[in-house]
C-alpha positions as CSV (number, residue, x, y, z in Angstrom):
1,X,0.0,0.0,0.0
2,X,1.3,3.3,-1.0
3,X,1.7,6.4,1.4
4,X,1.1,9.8,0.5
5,X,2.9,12.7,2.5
6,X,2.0,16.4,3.2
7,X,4.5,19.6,3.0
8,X,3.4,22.8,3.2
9,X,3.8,24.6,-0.6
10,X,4.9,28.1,0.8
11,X,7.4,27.3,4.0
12,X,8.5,23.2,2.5
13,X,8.1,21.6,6.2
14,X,6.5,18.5,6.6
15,X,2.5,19.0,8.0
16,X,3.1,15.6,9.8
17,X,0.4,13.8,8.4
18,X,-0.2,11.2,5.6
19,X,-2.7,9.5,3.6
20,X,-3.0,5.9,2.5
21,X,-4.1,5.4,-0.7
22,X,-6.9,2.7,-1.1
23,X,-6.8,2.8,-5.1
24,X,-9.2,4.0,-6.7
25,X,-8.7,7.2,-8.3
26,X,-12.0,8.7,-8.4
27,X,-12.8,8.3,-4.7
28,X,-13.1,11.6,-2.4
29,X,-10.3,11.9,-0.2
30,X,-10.3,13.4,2.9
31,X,-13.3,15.8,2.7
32,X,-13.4,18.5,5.0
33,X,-10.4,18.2,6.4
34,X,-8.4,21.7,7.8
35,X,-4.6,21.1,7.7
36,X,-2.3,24.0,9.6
37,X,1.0,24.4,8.7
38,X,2.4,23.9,12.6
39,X,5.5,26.4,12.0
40,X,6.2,30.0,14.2
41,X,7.0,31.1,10.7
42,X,4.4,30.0,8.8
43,X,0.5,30.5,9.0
44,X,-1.2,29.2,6.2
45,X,-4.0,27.4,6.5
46,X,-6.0,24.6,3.7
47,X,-9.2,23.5,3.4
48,X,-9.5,20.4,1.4
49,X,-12.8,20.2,-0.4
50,X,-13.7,17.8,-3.0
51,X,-10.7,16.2,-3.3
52,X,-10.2,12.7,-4.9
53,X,-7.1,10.9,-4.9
54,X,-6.5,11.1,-8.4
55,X,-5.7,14.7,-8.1
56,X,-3.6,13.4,-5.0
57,X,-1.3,12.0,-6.9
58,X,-1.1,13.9,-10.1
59,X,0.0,16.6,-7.5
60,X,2.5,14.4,-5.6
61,X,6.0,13.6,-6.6
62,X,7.5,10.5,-5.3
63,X,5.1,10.2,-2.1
64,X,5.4,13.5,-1.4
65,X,2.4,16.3,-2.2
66,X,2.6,20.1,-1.4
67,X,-0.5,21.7,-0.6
């Protein structure tokens, strides 16, 4: 099973948190979910909405996706 991991786009730090893939590509992934970038330097904030873990991956480069 394949492991996706998120970095935060603006400061690159890890958001501590992963996502395992089931799959299938047109399934919704992790709706509703509010990720916060956990740096001093950094406050950025994302909402996932309507997500599916095709776009996931298309965005992630070797298991690693920055939102």
């Amino acid at each position: 099973m394949q492991e996706i991991e998120f970095y935060c786009r603006k400061c690159k730090k890890s958001l501590k948190m992963a996502y395992a893939l089931s799959g299938v590509k047109d399934a919704p992934a992790m709706t509703g979910m509010i990720i916060r970038c956990h740096t001093n330097r950094c406050t950025r904030v994302v909402a996932l909405k309507k997500f599916t873990e095709g776009q996931i991956l298309s965005m992630a480069q070797s298991s690693k996706c920055y939102i």
